[in-house]
C-alpha positions in Angstrom: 0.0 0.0 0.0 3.0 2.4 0.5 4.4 2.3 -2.7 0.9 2.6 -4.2 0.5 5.8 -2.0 4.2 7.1 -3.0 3.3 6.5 -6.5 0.3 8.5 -6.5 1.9 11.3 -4.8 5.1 11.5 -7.0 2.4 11.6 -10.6 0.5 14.3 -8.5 2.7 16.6 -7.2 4.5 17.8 -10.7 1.2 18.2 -11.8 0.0 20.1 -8.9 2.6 22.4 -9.4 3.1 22.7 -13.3 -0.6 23.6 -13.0 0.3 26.5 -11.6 -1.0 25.3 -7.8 0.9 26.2 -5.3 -1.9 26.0 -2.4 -0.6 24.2 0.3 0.2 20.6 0.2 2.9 20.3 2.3 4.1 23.5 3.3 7.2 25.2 2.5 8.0 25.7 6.1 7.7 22.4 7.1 10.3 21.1 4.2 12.7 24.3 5.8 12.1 22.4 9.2 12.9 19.2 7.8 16.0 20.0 5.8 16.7 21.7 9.2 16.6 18.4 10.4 18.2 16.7 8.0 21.2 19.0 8.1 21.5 18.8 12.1 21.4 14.4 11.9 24.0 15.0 8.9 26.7 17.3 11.3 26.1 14.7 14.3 27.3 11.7 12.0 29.7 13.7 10.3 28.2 13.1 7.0 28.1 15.9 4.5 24.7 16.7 2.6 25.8 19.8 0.7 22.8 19.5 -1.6 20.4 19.1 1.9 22.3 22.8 3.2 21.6 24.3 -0.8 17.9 23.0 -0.4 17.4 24.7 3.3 19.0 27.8 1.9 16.6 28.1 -0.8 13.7 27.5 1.2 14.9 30.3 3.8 14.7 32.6 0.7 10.7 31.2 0.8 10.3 32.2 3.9 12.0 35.1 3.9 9.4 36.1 0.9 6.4 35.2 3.3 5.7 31.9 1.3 6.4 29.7 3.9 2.5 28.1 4.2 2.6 28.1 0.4 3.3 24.5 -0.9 6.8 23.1 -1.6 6.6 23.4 -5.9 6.6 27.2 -5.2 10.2 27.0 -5.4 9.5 26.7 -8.8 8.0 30.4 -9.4 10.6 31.5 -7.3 13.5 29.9 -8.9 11.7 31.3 -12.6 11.6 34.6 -10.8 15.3 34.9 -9.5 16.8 33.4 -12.9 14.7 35.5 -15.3 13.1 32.8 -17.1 9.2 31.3 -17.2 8.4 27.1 -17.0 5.8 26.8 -19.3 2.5 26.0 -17.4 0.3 22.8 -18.6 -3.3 24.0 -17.8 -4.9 22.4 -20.9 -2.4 19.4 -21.1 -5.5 16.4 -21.3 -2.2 14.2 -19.3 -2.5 16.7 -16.2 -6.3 16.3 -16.3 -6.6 15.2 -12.3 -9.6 12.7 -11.0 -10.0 11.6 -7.2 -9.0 8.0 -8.5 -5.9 9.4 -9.6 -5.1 11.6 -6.2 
């Protein structure tokens, strides 16, 4: 059943946010938090996770823009914002059409 449930989550949430939605799903401010987290475990074991200290510096930039109860895929408009460039949208695309079976 977990796979099933990962499965579903990882066809939804591109499509969540390449719609455009960026109403929370999970929160901005609770990935900060757990690349927090993640970071703190990775200093106790003495393991580097450079990408992990990127990640938590780009979500501080969320927060910092007040975008913090905003879902996670707003990294995405923020990212388009701060390198001048636009990913197009898929509104119409018939594959992003979502049902609750789908979900």
């Amino acid at each position: 059943m977990k796979a099933r449930v990962r499965a579903g989550l990882s066809r939804f949430l591109p499509r969540k946010t390449f719609q455009g939605d960026y109403e929370p799903g999970f929160a901005a401010e609770l990935m900060h938090k757990d690349l927090g987290l993640a970071l703190n475990l990775g200093k106790e074991e003495r393991v580097p996770l450079p990408l992990g200290a990127l990640s938590h510096q780009i979500f501080a930039h969320l927060l910092s823009l007040g975008l913090g109860k905003k879902d996670t895929g707003v990294i995405f408009k923020v990212m388009e914002d701060l390198l001048g460039i636009q990913i197009p949208l898929f509104k119409g695309h018939p594959s992003l059409n979502l049902s609750a079976g789908q979900i």
